[in-house]
N, C-alpha and C positions, 0 to 999 in steps of 0.2 A: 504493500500500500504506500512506503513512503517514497520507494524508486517514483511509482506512479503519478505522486504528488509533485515530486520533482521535476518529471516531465512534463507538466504540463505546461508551464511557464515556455517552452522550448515549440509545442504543440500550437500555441497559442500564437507565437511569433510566426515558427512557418507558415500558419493558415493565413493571416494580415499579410506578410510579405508579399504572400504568393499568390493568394486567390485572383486579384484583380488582374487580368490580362493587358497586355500592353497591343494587343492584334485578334483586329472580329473578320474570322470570313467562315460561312459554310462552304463547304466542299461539295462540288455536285460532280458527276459522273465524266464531265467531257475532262479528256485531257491531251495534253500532245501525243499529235500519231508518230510515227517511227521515224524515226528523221528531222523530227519539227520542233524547234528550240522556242519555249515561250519563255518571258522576262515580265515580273509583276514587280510594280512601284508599290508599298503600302506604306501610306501613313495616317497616324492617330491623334489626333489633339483632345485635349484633358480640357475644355475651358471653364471649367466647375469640379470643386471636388473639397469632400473633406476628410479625405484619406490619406493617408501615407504610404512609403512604402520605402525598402533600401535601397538603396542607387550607392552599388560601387562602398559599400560597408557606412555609408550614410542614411539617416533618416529621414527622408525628404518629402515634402507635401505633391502629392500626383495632381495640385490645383496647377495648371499651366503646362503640364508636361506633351511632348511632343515625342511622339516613336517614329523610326522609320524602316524600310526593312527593302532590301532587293536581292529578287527570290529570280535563280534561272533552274528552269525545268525541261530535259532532253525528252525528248522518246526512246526509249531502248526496243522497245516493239511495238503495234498498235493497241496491246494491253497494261506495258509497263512501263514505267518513267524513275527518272533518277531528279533529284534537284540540291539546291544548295541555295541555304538566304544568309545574310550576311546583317544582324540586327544594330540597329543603332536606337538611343535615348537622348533627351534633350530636357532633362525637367525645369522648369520653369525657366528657360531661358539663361541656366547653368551652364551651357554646353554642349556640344554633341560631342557623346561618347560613345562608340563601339561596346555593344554589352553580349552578345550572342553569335556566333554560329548554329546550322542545324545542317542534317543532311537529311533528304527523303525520300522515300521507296513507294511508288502509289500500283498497284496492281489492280484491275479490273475483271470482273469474271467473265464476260461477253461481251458482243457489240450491245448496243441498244435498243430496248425493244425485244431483245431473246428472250428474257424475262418478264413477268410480271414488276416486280421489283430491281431496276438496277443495282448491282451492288460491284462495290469497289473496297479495297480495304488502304488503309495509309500507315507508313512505321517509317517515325520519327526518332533521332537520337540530336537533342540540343548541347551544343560543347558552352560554357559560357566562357569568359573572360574570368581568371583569376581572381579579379582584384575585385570583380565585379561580383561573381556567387564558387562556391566552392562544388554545385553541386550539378552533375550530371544529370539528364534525366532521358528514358527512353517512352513515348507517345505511341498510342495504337488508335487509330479512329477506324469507321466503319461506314459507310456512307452506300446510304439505301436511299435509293429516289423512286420517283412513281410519277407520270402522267397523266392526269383528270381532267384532259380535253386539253384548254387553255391553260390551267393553275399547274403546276408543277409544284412539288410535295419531295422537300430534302432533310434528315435526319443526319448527324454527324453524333453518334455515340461513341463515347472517347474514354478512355483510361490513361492515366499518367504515373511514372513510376520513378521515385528519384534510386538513381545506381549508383550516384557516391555524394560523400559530404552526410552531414550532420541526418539530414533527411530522409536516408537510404534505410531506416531503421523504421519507417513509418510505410501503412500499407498504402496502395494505388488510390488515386484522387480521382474520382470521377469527373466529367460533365456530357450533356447533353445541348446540343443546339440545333437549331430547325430553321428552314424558311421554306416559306410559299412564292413563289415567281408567278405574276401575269403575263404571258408570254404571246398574247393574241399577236404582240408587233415586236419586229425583229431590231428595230433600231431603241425602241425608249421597251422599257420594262419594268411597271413595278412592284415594288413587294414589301415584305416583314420577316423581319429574323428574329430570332429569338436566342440569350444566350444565356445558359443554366449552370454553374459552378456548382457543384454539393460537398464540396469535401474529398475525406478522406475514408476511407471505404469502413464500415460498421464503425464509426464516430458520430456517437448523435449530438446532439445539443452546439451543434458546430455553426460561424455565419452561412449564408448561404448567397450563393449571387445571381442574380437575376437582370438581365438590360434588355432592354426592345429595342429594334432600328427598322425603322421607315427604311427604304432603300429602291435606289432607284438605277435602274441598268440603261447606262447609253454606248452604242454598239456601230463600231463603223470604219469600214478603211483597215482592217487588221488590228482595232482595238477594241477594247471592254474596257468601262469605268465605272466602276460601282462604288457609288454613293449612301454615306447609311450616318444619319440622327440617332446617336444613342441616349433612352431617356432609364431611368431607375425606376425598379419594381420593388426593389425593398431599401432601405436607409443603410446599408452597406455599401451601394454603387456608388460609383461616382455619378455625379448631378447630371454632366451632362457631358457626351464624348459625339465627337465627328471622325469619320472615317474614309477613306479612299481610296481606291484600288484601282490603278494602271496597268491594263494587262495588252502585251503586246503580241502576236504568235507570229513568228516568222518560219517559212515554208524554206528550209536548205535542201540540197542537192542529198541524195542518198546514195551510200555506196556503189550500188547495186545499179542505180541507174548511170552512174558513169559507167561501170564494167561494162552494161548494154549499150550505149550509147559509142562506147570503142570498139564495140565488135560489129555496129553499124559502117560505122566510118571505115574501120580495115574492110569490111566487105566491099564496099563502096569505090573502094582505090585500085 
């Protein structure tokens, strides 16, 4: 009992530190086909908040804070993809600092449509900065979408599991997050996300985080820019977060088709 009381103070900090996310995206089903290199711009601004949180072994107020993150994602085949985002922080106009790497692995079970349910699975391992957290962690999300005419229906149920540092002793942290997409028109699209933090896995009495964002899809010329309002569902959030996401897919040359395109030309001569 008295280890236990010890920890909690330790229990308590990790959950504040860490609950509040610094990056909102559902994950839906399309990703790059084999050969096709996409590059997403994300960034988040804080312009309300009465939270805190550690920045870099500091205790810092998330009122003002600015994230930023640039994410490139290959095609390894038309099911599987590799990526790499490179995160930065800026809180209140402190600084930008370099605070994360990640690397990720997204696999798909079919094309589109095979199913009832699309589903895709994503495994994540985040490196931080030393100075910044001590603590590894490895990510599993699962992403099941569905089609209902117009509305498009996306689930992103996630486990997270810190592998070293201080927090490696504590079980897997759930969340769940969802949107719905109006999809009647290809250029403007809007919708509602929804984003659910619960903790730490059979920990009751723990905060819990909850944010909604409006969000709006403008699509054109090889970009995506999703736009999203985030407002507080419980007095844990922060007041009030903006978000935005630059997604660029750029279509490269695949191995395969220069080999063909040299066996054209040698014919050819």
């Amino acid at each position: 009992m008295r280890k236990f009381l010890l920890l909690l103070p330790a229990l308590a900090f990790s959950l504040a530190a860490h609950a509040q996310r610094s990056f909102y995206r559902v994950y839906q089903y399309e990703q790059p086909l084999k050969g096709w290199l996409e590059a997403t711009l994300w960034t988040t601004v804080v312009p309300s908040s009465r939270l805190d949180y550690e920045h870099f072994g500091e205790g810092l107020s998330r009122n003002g804070l600015s994230a930023h993150s640039l994410e490139f994602e290959y095609g390894l085949t038309d099911q599987s993809t590799f990526g790499v985002y490179l995160n930065a922080e800026n809180p209140g106009g402190a600084g930008l600092q370099v605070s994360q790497f990640q690397a990720v692995y997204r696999y798909r079970l079919a094309r589109r449509y095979e199913h009832f349910i699309n589903t895709s699975f994503y495994l994540g391992y985040i490196v931080p900065r030393q100075r910044y957290d001590n603590t590894q962690e490895l990510e599993v999300r699962t992403v099941l979408e569905h089609d209902f005419n117009d509305l498009r229906v996306v689930l992103n149920p996630t486990l997270s599991k810190a592998i070293s540092g201080e927090e490696a002793r504590f079980w897997p942290t759930t969340r769940l997050d969802a949107g719905v997409y109006y999809r009647r028109f290809y250029h403007l699209q809007p919708g509602v996300e929804l984003y659910n933090e619960f903790g730490e896995l059979g920990v009751f009495r723990q905060p819990h985080y909850h944010q909604l964002f409006p969000t709006l899809d403008l699509r054109g010329f090889g970009f995506d820019l999703n736009l999203g309002l985030g407002l507080p569902l419980t007095s844990s959030d922060d007041r009030l977060v903006v978000k935005a996401l630059l997604v660029y897919s750029l279509g490269v040359v695949r191995p395969e088709l220069l080999f063909h395109r040299g066996q054209r030309s040698t014919a050819n001569q």
